[in-house]
Every structure is written in structure tokens, then in C-alpha cells.
C-alpha positions as CSV (number, residue, x, y, z in Angstrom):
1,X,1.9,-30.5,-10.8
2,X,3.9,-29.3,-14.1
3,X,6.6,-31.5,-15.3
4,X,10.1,-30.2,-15.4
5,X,11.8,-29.9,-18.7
6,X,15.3,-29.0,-19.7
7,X,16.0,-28.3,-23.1
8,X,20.2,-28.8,-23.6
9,X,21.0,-26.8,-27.1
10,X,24.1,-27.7,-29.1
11,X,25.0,-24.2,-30.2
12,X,27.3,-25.3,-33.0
13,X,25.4,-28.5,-34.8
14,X,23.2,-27.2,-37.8
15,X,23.2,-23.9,-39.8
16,X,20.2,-21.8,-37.9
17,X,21.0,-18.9,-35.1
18,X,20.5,-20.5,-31.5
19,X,18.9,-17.5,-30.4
20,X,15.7,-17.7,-32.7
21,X,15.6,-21.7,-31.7
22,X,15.3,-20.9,-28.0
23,X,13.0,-17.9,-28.9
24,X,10.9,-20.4,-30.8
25,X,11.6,-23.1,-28.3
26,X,10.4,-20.8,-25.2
27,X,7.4,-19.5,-27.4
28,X,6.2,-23.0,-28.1
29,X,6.5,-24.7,-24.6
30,X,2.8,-25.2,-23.0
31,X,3.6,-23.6,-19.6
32,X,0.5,-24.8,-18.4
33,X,2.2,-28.3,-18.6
34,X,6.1,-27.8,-17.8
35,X,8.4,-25.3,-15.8
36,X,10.9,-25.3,-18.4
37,X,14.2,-24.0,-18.6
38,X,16.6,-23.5,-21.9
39,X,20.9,-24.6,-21.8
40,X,23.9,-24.4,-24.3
41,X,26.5,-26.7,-24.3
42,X,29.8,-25.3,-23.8
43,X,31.9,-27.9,-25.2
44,X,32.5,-31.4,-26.1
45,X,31.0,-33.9,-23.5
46,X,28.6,-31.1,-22.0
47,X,25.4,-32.4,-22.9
48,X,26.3,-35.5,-21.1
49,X,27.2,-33.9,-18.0
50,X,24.3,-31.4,-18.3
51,X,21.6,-34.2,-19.1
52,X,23.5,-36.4,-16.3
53,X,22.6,-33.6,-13.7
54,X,19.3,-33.0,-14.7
55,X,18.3,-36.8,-13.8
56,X,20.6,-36.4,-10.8
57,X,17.3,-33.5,-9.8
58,X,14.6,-35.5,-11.0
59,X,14.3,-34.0,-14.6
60,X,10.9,-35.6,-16.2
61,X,12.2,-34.8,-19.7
62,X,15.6,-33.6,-21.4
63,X,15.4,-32.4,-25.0
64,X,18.0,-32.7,-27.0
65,X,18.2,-29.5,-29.5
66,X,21.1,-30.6,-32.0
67,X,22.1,-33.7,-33.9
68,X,22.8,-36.9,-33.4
69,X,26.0,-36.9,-32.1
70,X,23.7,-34.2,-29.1
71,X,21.0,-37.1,-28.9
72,X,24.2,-39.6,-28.2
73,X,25.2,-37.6,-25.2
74,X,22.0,-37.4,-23.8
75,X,20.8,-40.5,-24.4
76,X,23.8,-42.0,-22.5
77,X,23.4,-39.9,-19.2
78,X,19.3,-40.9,-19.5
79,X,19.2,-44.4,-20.6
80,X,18.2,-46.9,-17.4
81,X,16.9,-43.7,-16.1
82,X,12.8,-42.1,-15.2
83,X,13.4,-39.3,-17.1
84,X,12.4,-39.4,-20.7
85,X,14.4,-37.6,-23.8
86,X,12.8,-35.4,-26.4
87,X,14.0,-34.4,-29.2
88,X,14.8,-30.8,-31.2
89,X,16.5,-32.3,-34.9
90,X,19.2,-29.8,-35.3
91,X,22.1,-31.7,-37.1
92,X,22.8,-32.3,-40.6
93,X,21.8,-35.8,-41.0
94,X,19.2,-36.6,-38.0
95,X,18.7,-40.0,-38.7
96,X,17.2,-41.0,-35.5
97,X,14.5,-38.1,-35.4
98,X,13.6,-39.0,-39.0
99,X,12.9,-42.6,-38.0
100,X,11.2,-41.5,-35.2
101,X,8.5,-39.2,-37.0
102,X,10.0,-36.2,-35.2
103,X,9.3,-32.7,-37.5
104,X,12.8,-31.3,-38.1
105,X,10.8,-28.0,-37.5
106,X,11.4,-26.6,-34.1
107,X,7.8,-25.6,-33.2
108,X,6.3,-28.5,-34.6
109,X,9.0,-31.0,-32.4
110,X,7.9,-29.0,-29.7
111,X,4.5,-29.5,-30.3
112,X,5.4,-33.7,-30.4
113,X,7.1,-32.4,-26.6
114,X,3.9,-31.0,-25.6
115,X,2.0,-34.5,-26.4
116,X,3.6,-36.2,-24.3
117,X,4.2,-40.0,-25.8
118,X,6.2,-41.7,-24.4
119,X,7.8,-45.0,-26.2
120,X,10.7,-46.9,-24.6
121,X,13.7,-47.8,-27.3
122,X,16.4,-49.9,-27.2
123,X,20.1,-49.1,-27.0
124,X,23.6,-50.0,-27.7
125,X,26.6,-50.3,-26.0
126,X,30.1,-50.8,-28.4
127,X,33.0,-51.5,-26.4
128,X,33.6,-48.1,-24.3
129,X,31.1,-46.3,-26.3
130,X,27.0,-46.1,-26.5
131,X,24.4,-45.4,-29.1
132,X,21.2,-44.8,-30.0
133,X,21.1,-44.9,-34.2
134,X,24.2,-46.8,-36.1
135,X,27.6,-47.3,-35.5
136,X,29.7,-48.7,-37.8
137,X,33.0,-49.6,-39.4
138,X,34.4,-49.3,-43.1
139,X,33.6,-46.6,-45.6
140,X,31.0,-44.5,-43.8
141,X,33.7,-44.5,-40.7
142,X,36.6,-44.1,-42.5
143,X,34.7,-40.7,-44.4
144,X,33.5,-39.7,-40.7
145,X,37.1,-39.4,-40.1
146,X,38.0,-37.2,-42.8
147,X,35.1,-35.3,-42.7
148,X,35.2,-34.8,-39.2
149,X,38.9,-32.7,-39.8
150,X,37.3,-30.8,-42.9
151,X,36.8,-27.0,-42.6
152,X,33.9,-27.5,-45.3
153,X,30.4,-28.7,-44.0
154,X,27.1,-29.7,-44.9
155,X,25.9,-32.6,-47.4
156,X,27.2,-31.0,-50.5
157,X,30.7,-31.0,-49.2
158,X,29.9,-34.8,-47.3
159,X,29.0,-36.0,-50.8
160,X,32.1,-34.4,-52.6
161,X,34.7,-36.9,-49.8
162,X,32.6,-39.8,-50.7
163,X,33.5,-39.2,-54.7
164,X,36.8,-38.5,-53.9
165,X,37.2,-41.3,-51.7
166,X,35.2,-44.4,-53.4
167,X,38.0,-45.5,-55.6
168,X,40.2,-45.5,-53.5
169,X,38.8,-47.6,-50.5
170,X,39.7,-50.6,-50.2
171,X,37.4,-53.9,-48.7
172,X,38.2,-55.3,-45.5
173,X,38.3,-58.7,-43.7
174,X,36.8,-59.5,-40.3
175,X,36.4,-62.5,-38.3
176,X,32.5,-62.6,-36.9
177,X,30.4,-63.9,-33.8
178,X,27.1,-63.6,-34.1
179,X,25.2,-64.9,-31.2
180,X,27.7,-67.4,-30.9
181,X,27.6,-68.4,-34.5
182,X,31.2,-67.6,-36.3
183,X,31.4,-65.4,-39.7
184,X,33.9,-64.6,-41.9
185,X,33.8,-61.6,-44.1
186,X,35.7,-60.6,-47.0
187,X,35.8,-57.5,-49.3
188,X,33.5,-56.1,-46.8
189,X,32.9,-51.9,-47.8
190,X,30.9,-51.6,-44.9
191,X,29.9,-53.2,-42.3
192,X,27.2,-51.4,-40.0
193,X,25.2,-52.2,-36.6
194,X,21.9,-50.6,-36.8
195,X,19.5,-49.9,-34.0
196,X,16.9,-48.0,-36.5
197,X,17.0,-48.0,-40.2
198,X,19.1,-44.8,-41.7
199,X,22.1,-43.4,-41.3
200,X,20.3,-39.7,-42.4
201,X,18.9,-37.6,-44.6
202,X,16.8,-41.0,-45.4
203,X,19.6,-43.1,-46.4
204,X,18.3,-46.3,-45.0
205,X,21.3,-48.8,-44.4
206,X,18.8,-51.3,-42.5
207,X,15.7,-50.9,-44.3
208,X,13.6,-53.3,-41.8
209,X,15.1,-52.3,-38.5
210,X,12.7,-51.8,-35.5
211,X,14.6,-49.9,-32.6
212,X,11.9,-51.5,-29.8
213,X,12.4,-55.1,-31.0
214,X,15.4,-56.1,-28.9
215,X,17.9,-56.8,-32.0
216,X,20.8,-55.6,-33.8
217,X,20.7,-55.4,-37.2
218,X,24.2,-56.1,-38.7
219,X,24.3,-55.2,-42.0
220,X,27.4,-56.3,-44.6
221,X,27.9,-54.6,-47.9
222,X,30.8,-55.9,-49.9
223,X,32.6,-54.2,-52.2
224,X,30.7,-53.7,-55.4
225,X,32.3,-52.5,-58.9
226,X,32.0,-49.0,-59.9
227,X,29.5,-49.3,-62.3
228,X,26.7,-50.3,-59.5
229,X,27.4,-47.2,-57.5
230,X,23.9,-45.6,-58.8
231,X,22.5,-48.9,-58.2
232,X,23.2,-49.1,-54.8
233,X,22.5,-45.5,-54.2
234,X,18.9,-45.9,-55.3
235,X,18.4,-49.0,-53.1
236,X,19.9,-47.1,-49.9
237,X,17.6,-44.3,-50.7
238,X,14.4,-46.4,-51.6
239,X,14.7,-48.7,-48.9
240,X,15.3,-51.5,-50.9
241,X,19.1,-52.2,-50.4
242,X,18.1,-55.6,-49.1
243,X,17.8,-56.6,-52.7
244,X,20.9,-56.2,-53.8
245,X,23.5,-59.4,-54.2
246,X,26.4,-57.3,-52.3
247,X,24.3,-56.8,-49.3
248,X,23.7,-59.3,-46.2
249,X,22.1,-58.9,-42.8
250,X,21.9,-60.9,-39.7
251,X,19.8,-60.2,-36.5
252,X,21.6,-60.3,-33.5
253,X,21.4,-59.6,-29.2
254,X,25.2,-59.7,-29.0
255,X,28.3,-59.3,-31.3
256,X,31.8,-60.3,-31.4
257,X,34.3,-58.6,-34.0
258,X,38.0,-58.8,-34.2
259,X,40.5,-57.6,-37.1
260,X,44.1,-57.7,-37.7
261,X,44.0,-53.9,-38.3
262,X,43.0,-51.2,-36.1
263,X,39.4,-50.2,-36.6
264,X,38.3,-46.9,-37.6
265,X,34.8,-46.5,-36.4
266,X,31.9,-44.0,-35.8
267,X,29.2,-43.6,-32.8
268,X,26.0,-41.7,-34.0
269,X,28.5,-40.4,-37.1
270,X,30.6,-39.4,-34.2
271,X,34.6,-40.7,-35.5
272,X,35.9,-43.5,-32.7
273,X,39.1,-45.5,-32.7
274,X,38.0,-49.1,-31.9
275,X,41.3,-51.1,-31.5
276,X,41.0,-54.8,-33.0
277,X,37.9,-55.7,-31.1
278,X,34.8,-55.3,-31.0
279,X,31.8,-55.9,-28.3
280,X,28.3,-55.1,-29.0
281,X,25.2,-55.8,-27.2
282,X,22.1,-54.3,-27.0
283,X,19.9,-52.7,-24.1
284,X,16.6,-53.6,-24.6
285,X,13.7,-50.9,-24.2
286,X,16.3,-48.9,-21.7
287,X,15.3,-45.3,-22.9
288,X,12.5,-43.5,-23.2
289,X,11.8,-41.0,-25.7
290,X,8.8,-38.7,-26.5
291,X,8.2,-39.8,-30.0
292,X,5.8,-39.0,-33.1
293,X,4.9,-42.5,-33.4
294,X,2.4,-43.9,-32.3
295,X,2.8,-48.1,-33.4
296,X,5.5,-50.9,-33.5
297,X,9.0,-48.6,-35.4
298,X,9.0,-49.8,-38.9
């Protein structure tokens, strides 16, 4: 019997026309394996309702064709569920297809569709919100923000805000639990709760982070002086930010924050308000995805 398969496209992540990727999509499907059928999201939320239906009719796979704010939406509506997501890297950044070994091209992501492998990850719930990849406050969320209300796109124009922005940012105080155990943290840049190792485009805040080992990674960078921005750069980039003195990182099932501030945050690079608090816990093993991997995520 052939396995059903819905591919959901997000029609405005990433720069390529929608109509080729569903022409490629639809050309690169084995039919003799799946009765497949091909939907756009129409607007914010969509991909949740649409990937929410689909398990509601006994889906066997949803494939997310976008970014990672796509792969948020549809990893929500699966996650606890049978029906396994795959995984069409559309977006800007895809950080949790590039940990995954997913090909950001479309017929060779197919192609990892077509195979088949199934691996079950873990998950995150933050307060109200869920995710598959990092969430985050400080710097990165604070730039998500103004990026987010930017009519310029793309990395070139990401990596212009983060100039502008640097200087001006200042670091931040939070009060920690850490399975039970009490932090404080001071002149904190940004503080980040990883579930794989990258944000995207390779930039790998939690260099060791496995997303099927039933942890957190919280990771802390402090404020560091202008001079060490290459420095820090390279290590983010070469997987060796670990080394650095401005840089700490706990392991950790479940997570307490509070603040005397409201938090700005991001989901999956996706801007949140957080309030003062924060909740974090994580889902072990509760989705499964069609992966490129093969062994333990590293």
C-alpha cells in the first residue's frame, strides 16, 4: 500500500519561484511509493492547521517546504503524533535541515523523502510556544525583532542590523534554575536554549548539541569587548565557541528564567514577547523526522 504524503509549501520563505519547487517536487516524488499531493500556505499559522489536519486523516508524512519558522509550524501539529515530518530547506538560514544532513537542493531532499529514514528527535516547549532548533533571548532576539519589521531581506541585509546594532546592545541580568540548581547571570549578550547546534547558515551556537539526547543545551555568552568580535565570529563559525572565556553552557531537562524586564525572544528565529518568565522543558524523542543521518546527531 503507498504511503500518503502531503507536502505544505511556504510560498513567501526563500528567494526561488514556488511553481518550479512543486514542478520539481512533483517530478521527484517516487509514485510507486506515495500518493502525494502538493499545498501553499495562505497565511501565518496555516502550516499548522494544514499539517494539523493531515494527521487528523492519517497523513504518514508532512514535508515541510520552507524555513524554519515552516518546520516550527509543522513540527508542532506532528510532534506526539504517527505521522513523520520531512523536510524541503527553503528559508534563509535552515539551521535545523543543515544539522540534519538534509540537501538544501529540492530534488535531492526529495530524494532523502524517498528513503524513507526515519529518526525520532526531541522537542521543546517555551512557555506558550514550541520548537524544534533554538530559541533564545538577548542579541540574536532583539535583531529578530528588528529584522523581522525590515523591508530589506536576506543575510547581507541580516548582517548589516547586527553591525549597526552591536554597540549599542547592552548585557542583561537574569536570575537561573537549572534543574533545580540556581544561576545568576550578568552582562549576559546572549543567552540561547539549543535543541541542535546552529542557529543557520552553520553558525553553531551549541557546538556539541545532539537533538535525540534528551537535553537542553543552555548556552551563555557575556558581553565581550569590541575588539574580540572576529574572535568570536570564527569560533561560532568553526564550531569551537566553546573555547572562548565569554562563553558557558549547562545541560539541562528543564529551565526556569525570570527577569525584571520584559523578554524579547525568538522561536525558530521567529520574534516572541516572553513576559518576565520563562519555562522550558524538553520532549524527548516526540517527533519524527525523515532525516539524512544515519547515527547518534553530532
Amino acid at each position: 500500500m503507498k504511503k500518503k504524503l502531503l507536502y505544505i509549501v511556504n510560498p513567501i520563505s526563500g528567494a526561488h519561484k514556488k511553481k518550479s519547487i512543486e514542478q520539481i517536487i512533483n517530478q521527484s516524488t517516487d509514485k510507486k511509493l506515495f500518493d502525494c499531493e502538493i499545498v501553499r500556505t495562505q497565511y501565518a499559522g496555516h502550516a499548522f492547521e494544514l499539517a494539523q489536519n493531515a494527521v487528523q486523516q492519517n497523513y504518514d508524512i508532512v514535508a515541510a517546504v520552507g524555513g524554519d519558522g515552516t518546520l516550527n509550524e509543522i513540527g508542532k501539529a506532528l510532534s506526539g503524533s504517527d505521522t513523520a515530518m520531512g523536510i524541503i530547506p527553503k528559508g534563509s538560514g535552515n539551521g535545523l535541515a543543515r544539522y540534519l544532513k538534509i540537501p538544501l537542493s529540492v530534488s535531492k531532499a526529495v530524494k532523502i523523502i524517498n528513503s524513507l529514514h526515519y529518526f525520532q528527535i526531541d522537542t521543546v516547549r517555551i512557555n506558550e510556544f514550541f520548537y524544534l532548533n533554538v530559541a533564545g533571548i538577548g542579541f540574536d532576539a532583539h535583531i529578530a525583532h528588528l529584522f523581522s519589521k525590515s523591508k530589506k531581506r536576506g543575510f547581507q541585509s541580516y548582517a548589516k542590523l547586527v553591525l549597526k546594532e552591536f554597540r549599542k546592545y547592552e548585557g542583561q541580568n537574569y536570575r537561573l534554575i537549572i534543574d533545580e540548581q540556581k544561576f545568576n547571570t550578568e552582562n549576559t549578550f546572549m543567552l540561547s536554549f539549543a535543541n541542535s547546534s546552529q542557529f543557520g547558515n552553520n553558525a553553531h551556537i551549541a557546538p556539541m548539541a545532539k537533538i535525540n539526547d534528551g537535553f537542553i543545551d543552555v548556552c551563555i555568552l557575556k558581553k565581550f569587548p569590541d575588539f574580540r568580535s572576529p574572535e568570536i565570529i570564527l569560533k561560532l563559525y568553526t564550531r569551537s565557541l566553546i573555547k572562548s572565556k565569554y562563553y558557558e553552557i549547562y545541560k539541562a531537562k528543564k529551565i526556569e528564567l525570570s527577569s525584571d524586564i520584559d523578554l524579547l525572544g525568538h522561536v525558530d528565529g521567529e520574534p516572541v514577547y516572553f513576559g518576565k518568565k520563562l519555562q522550558i522543558e524538553i520532549l524527548p524523542k516526540s517527533l519524527n523526522v525523515i532525516t539524512g543521518r544515519h547515527r547518534v546527531f553530532y
